[in-house]
C-alpha positions, 0 to 999 in steps of 0.5 A, spaced: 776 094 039 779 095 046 785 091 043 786 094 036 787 100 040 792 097 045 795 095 039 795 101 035 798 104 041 803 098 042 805 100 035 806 107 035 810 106 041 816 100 038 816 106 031 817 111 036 822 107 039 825 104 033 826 112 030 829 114 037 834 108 038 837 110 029 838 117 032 842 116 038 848 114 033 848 122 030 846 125 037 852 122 039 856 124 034 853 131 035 855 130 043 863 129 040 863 136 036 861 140 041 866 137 045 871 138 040 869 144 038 868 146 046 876 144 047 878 148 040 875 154 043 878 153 050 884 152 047 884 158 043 882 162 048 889 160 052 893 161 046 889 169 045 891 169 053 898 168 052 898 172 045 896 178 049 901 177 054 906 176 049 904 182 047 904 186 054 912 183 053 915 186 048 912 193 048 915 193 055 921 191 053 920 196 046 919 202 052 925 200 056 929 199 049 927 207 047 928 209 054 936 207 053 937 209 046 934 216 048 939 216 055 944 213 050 943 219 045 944 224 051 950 222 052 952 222 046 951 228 045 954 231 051 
């Protein structure tokens, strides 16, 4: 009796391991989304960073454009 439970044992285990081993392909591949989907996001995040400074860029210069054209209109209308 001690054997058929040994056996059985044995048994479960090998299914356990053969199951184990046909998903280590797909957790490979869920590891390399993550990382692609980990760069994407990292690469966004910058691209937003330089979009924002951009941003900061152009309304500085729209400011100081405002500030000539309004010395400018002054001095026209002297």
């Amino acid at each position: 009796m001690d054997w058929r439970r040994q056996d059985t044992a044995k048994t479960n285990f090998q299914l356990k391991l053969h199951q184990t081993s046909d998903q280590i392909p797909e957790l490979k591949r869920m590891v390399q989304r993550e990382g692609a989907a980990r760069s994407d996001a990292e690469r966004e995040r910058r691209a937003r960073g330089d979009w924002e400074a951009r941003a900061r860029g152009a309304e500085e210069d729209a400011a100081r454009l405002a500030g000539k054209l309004h010395a400018a209109q002054r001095e026209i209308a002297r």
